[in-house]
C-alpha positions in Angstrom: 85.1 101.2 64.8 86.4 102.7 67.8 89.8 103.5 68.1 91.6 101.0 71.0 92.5 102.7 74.0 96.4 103.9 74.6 97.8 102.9 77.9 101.1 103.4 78.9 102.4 101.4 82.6 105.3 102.6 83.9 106.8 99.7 85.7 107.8 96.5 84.2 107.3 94.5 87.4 105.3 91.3 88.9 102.0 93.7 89.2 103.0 95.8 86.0 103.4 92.3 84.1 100.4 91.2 85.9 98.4 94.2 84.3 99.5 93.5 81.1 98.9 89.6 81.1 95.2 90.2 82.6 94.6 92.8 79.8 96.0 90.5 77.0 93.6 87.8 78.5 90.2 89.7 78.1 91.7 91.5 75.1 93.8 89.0 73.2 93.6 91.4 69.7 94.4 94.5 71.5 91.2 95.8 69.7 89.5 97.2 73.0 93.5 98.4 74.7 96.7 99.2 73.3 99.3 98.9 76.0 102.8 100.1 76.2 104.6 98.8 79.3 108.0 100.8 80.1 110.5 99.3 82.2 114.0 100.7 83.6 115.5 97.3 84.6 117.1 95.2 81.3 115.0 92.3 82.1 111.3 92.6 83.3 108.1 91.0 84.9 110.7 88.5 86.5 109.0 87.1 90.0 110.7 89.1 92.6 109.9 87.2 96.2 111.7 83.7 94.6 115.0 85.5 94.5 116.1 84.3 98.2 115.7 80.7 95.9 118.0 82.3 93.2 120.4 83.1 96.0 120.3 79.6 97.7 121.0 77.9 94.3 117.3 76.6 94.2 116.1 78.4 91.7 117.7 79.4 88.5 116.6 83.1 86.2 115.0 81.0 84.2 112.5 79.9 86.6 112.0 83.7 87.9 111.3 84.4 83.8 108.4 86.1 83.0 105.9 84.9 80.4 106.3 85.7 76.9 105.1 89.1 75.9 102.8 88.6 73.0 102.3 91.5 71.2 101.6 94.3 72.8 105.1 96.2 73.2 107.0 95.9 76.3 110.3 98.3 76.9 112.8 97.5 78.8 115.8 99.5 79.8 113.5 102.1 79.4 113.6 104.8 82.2 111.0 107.2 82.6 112.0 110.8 83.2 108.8 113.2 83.4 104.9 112.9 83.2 103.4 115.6 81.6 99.5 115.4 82.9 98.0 118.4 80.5 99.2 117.1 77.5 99.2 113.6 78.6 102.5 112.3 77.6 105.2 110.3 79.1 108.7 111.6 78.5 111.8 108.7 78.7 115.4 108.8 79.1 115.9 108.6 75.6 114.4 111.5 74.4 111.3 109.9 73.3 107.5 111.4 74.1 105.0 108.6 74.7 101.2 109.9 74.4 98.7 107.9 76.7 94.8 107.8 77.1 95.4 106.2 80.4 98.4 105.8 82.2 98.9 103.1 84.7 101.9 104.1 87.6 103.1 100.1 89.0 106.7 101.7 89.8 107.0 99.3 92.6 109.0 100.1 96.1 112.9 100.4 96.7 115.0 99.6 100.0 114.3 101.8 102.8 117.8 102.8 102.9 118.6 103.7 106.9 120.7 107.4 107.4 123.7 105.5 108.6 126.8 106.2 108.3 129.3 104.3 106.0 126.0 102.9 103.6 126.5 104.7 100.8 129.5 105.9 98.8 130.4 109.7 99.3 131.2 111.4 96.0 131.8 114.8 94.9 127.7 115.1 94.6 126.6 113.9 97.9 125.7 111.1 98.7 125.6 108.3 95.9 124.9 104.5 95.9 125.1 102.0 98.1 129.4 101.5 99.8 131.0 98.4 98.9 130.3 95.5 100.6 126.6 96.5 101.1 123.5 95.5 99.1 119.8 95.2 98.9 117.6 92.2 97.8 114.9 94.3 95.5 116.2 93.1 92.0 117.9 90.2 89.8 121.3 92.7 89.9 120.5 92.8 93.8 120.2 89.3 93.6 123.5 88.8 91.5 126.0 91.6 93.5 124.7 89.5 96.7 125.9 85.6 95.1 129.1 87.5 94.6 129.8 88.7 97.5 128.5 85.3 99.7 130.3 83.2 97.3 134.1 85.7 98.4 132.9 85.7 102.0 132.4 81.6 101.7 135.9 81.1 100.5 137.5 83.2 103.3 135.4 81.9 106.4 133.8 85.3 106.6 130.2 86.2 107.6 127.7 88.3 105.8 125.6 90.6 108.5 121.6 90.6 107.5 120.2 94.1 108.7 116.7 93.3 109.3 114.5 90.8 110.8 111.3 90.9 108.8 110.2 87.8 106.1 112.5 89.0 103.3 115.9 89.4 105.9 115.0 85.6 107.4 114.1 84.5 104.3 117.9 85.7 102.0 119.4 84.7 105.6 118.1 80.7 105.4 118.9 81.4 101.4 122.7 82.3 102.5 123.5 79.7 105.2 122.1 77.1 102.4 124.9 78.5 100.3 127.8 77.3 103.0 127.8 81.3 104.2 128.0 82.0 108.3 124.9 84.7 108.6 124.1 86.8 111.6 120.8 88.5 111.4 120.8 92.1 113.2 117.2 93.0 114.3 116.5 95.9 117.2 113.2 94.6 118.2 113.6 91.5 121.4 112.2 88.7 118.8 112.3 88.7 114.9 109.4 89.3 112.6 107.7 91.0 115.4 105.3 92.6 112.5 103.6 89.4 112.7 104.9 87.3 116.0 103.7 87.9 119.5 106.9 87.4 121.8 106.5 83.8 122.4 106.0 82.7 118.5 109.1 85.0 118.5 111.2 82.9 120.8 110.5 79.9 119.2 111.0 80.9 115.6 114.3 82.0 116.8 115.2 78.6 118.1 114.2 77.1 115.3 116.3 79.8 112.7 119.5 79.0 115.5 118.9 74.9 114.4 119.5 76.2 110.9 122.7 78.2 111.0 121.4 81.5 111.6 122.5 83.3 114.4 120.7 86.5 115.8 121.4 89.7 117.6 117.9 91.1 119.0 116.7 93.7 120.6 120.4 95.8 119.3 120.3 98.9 116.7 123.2 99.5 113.6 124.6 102.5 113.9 127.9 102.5 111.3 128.6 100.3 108.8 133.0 100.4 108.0 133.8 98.4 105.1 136.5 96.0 105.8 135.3 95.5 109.0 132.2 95.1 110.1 128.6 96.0 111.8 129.2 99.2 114.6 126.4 98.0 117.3 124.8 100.3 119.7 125.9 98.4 122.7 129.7 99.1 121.6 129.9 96.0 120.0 131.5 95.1 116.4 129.7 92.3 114.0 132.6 91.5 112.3 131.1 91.1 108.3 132.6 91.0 105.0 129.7 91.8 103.7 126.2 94.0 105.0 122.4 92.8 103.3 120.0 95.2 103.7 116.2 94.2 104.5 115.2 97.1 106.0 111.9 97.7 104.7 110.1 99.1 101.8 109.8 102.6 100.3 107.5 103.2 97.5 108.5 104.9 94.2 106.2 108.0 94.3 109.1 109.8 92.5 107.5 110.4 89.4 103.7 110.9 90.4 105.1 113.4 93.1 106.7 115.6 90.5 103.6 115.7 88.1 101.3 116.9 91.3 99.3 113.8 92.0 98.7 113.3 95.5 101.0 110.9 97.8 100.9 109.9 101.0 103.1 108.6 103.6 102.2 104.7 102.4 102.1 105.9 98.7 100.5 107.1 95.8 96.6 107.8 97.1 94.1 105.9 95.5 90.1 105.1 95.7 89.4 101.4 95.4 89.5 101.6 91.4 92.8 102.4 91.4 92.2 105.7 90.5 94.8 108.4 91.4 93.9 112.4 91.9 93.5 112.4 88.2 90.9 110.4 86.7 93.5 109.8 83.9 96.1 108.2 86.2 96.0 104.8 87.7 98.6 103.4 90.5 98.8 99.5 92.1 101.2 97.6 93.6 103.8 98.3 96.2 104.1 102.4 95.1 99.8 103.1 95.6 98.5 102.9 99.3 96.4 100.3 98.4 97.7 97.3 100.6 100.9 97.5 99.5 104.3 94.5 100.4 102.9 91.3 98.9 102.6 89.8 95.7 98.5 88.6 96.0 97.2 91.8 96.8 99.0 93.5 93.7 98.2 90.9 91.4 94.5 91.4 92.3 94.3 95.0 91.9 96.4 94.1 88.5 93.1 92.2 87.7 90.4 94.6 89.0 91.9 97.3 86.4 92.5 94.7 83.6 88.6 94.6 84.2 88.1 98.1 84.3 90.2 99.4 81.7 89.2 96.7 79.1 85.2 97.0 79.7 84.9 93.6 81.1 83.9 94.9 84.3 83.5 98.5 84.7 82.3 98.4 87.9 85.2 95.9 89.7 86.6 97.5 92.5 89.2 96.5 95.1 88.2 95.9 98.5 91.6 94.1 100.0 92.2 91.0 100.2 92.9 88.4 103.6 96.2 88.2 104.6 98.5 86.0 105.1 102.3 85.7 105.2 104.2 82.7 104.9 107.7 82.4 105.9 109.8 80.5 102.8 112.9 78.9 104.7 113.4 76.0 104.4 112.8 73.6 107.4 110.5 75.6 109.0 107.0 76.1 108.4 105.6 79.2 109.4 101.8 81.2 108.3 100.5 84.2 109.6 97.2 84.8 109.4 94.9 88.1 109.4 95.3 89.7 113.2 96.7 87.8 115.9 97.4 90.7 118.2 94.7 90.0 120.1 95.4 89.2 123.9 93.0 87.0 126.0 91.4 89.8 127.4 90.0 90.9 123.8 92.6 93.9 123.8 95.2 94.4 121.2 98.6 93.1 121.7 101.8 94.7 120.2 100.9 95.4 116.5 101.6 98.1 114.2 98.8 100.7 114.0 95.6 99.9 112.4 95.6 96.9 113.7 97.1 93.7 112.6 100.5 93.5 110.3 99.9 96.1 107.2 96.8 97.9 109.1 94.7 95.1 108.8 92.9 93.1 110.9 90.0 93.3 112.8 88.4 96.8 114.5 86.0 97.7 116.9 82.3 97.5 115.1 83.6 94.3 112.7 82.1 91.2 114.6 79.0 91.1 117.0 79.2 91.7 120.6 79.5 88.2 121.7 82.0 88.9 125.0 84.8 89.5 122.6 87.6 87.1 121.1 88.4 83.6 121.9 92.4 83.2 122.2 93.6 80.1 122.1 97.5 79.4 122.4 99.7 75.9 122.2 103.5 76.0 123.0 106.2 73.4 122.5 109.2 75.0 122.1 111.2 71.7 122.2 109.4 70.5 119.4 109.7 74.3 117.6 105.8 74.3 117.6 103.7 77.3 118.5 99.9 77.7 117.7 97.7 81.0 118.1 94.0 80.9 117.0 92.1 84.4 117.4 88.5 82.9 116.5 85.2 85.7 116.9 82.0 83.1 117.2 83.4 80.5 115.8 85.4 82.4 112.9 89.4 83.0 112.1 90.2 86.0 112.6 93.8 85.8 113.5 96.4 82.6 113.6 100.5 82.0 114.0 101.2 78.9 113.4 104.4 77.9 113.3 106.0 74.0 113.0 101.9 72.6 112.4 101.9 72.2 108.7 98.8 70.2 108.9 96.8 72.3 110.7 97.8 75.9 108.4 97.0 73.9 105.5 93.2 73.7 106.5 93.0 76.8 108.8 94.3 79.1 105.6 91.0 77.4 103.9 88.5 78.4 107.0 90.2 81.5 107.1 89.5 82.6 103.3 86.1 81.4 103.3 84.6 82.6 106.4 84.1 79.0 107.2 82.9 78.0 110.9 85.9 76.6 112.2 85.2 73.3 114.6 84.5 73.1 118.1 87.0 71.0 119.3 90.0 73.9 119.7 92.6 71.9 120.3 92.5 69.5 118.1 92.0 72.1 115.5 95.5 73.6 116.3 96.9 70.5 116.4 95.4 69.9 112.4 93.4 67.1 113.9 89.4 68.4 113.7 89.8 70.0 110.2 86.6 69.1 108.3 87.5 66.8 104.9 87.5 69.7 102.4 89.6 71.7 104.2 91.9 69.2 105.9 95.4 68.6 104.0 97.4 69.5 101.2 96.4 65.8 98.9 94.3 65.6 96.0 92.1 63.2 97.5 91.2 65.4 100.5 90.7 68.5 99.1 87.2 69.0 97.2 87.7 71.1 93.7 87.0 74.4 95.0 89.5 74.7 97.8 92.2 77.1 97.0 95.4 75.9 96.7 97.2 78.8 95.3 96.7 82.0 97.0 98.7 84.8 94.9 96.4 83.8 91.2 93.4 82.1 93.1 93.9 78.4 91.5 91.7 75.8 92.9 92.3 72.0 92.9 89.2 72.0 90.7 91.3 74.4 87.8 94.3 71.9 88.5 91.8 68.6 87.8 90.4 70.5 84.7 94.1 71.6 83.5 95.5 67.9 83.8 92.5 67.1 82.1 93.3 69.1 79.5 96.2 68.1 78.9 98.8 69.4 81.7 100.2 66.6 82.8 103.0 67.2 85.5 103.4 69.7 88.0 105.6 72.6 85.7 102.9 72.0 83.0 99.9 72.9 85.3 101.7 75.9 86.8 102.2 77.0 83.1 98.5 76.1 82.5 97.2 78.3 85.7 99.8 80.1 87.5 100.2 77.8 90.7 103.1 78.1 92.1 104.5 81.3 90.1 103.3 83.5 93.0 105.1 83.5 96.3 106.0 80.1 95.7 104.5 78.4 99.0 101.7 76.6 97.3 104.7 74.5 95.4 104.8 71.6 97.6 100.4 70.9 97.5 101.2 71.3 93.6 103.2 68.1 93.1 101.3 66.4 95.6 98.0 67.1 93.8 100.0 66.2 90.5 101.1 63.1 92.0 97.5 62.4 92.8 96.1 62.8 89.3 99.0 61.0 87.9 98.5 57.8 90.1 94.3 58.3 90.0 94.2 59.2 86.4 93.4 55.8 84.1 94.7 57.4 80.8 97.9 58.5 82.3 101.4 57.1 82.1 103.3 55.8 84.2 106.5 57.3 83.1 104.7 60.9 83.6 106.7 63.2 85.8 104.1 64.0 87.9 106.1 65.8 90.7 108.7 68.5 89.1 107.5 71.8 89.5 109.2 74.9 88.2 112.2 75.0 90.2 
């Protein structure tokens, strides 16, 4: 009998976890893999994007918990220290040596941590960790150090400055005003989340964050932070703060793999679409590889095409990317971004980052058929806090904002993952109003079995009928019976409406069934 393969992940994260949970699944003996997953944080494989709903008092740790382990051994508190690629160990804080047939790098990203003055503590060293008064929103310690300090600003009337504009700084900003905390939100681009918003979407997302609580200052850059005071501006101005929250981007953890001479680029560790790193030994996913890193789906999935690989299952799985899309999680505003909507009505790219659309993707010259280039298609109602975008090629999605038309995301997310031809009549498609049946809505009844409902683990109403089925009968027993839900979170809401379907369609079920509580 062969001897079960020894892999060692270095991360204990959401795509580390992943890995490990996909791996268990096609090997549930361990007789094909042996896995060892090493972790520096105390408490691992915790979901990471629901901590702005740990902050708001939503959520509790419990519901970011990750699933229980099984058997394979999982380490936390366990910080690696050295990889040693000739004799194929792992070395760890404590003085132990870890041997590996395959080693698997899911190290994750950190705050990109701006060179300003007054961010970090000074010691006799250098530079050490972040000054008092100033945190990130990475971890569940991030997470707790940040309640803290909202919870002192809160009793004195003080303000907490968000540094940062993008999904994660809007998203702990709507999580902090929910918490009775006055927020400012510092971004030095003219409109936030200007990675994924042309300037009008911009506008009107900012009216609609105002309506919440959340002021902004736009289009302004940081340039000291003095504890006890406040935010130093560039225009001479003073954000008076008791307290700064840094959402500054990402900054992969490429530590380790530098030192031990793999190669790493500018976006990460480098790796083919298996995963593989410069040595066919060494694997890397997740936000520290340059293989789509900065959202929770496209990790998981690569978690899955190794699972795959490294178990036998599927020696030939590759990963080829996955669609994007980026959902704002506020509350009171409804918000999807969809592929590449930097596209102008003259067929040119708008203001994007390079590459294309938000992350490099999108659409590039030689993708779609020369058919006289894109159709743009825009709706406005700032009154209302609406704003539409459709980018269609032929009669495909190719790019969307749409911001304050729930109905109308729900079905174009669906024609947008399947390639589906999208209807003729434009404007009511924007308005959610043309959508075909089986894409149109968020209920059970409308939605045919295979449409997706949750993005991040790729569970379809048709796995949610078959789980209830089975025996899953509310909305926190299917998410623990397929994973809905425990992703980004934003697939919550069709959850319990498709539970409350079953429960009220379903002959053999009771009454008193509490169809519509999902993990909260």
């Amino acid at each position: 009998m062969n001897r079960a393969l020894n892999v060692v992940v270095v991360g204990n994260g959401m795509v580390g976890a992943r890995l490990y949970e996909e791996t268990l699944r096609r090997d549930p003996r361990s007789r094909r893999v042996r896995m060892t997953v090493l972790g520096a944080e105390p408490v691992g494989g915790y979901n990471r994007v629901l901590l702005p709903g740990l902050l708001s008092g939503s959520l509790t740790e419990n519901d970011l918990a990750p699933a229980e382990s099984g058997e394979n051994p999982l380490a936390t508190g366990t910080t690696v220290t050295g990889i040693d690629r000739t004799s194929r160990t792992v070395s760890t804080a404590d003085g132990r040596q870890l041997p590996y047939d395959r080693l698997v790098l899911a190290t994750g990203a950190g705050t990109a941590v701006p060179p300003l003055p007054g961010l970090r503590e000074e010691t006799e060293e250098g530079i050490g960790a972040l000054a008092r008064g100033v945190t990130a929103l990475r971890t569940l310690g991030d997470a707790r150090r940040l309640r803290r300090l909202a919870d002192r600003a809160r009793a004195v009337g003080a303000r907490i400055a968000v540094l940062g504009g993008g999904v994660l700084g809007l998203e702990a900003a709507r999580a902090l005003v929910a918490r009775g905390v006055a927020v400012t939100v510092v971004h030095p681009a003219p409109h936030v989340m200007d990675r994924q918003l042309d300037a009008p979407a911009g506008r009107v997302l900012g009216r609609a964050l105002r309506r919440t609580g959340i002021e902004q200052r736009l289009g302004v850059m940081a340039v000291r932070w003095e504890p006890g005071k406040g935010l130093h501006l560039d225009d001479g101005s003073v954000l008076t703060a008791a307290g700064l929250l840094l959402c500054t981007g990402a900054r992969p953890e490429t530590g380790l793999a530098e030192e031990c001479g793999l190669d790493v680029g500018p976006a990460g560790i480098a790796v083919d679409d298996t995963l593989t790193t410069s040595d066919p030994d060494v694997y890397a996913l997740g936000d520290c590889a340059d293989a789509e890193p900065g959202l929770v789906q496209p990790g998981w999935e690569q978690a899955s095409v190794l699972a795959g690989r490294l178990t036998g299952e599927d020696l030939y799985a590759r990963y080829l990317g996955s669609p994007r899309v980026t959902r704002l999680k506020a509350a009171g505003i409804e918000l999807a971004c969809l592929g590449d909507p930097f596209v102008t009505d003259d067929g040119f790219a708008g203001h994007a980052p390079a590459g294309g659309g938000p992350g490099g993707q999108g659409p590039a010259e030689g993708d779609f058929p020369d058919d006289g280039g894109p159709e743009v298609l825009r709706l406005e109602d700032p009154s209302r806090e609406r704003y539409a975008k459709l980018v269609l090629h032929g009669d495909r999605v190719t790019g969307a904002i749409l911001l304050g038309v729930p109905d109308a995301a729900a079905g174009l997310v669906q024609l947008y993952d399947k390639g589906a031809p999208a209807p003729s009549d434009r404007l009511a498609l924007m308005l959610g109003r043309a959508l075909p049946p089986e894409t149109a809505g968020e209920t059970g009844e409308a939605l045919p079995d295979h449409a997706m409902v949750c993005r991040c683990n790729s569970v379809t109403k048709g796995a949610l009928r078959s789980a209830w089925y089975d025996g899953a009968r509310s909305a926190r027993e299917l998410a623990d019976a397929t994973r809905a839900t425990t992703g980004c979170g934003g697939c919550r809401g069709a959850v319990e409406k498709i539970s409350a379907w079953l429960a009220e369609t379903d002959p053999l079920s009771s009454r008193d069934t509490p169809a519509t509580t999902a993990p909260r």
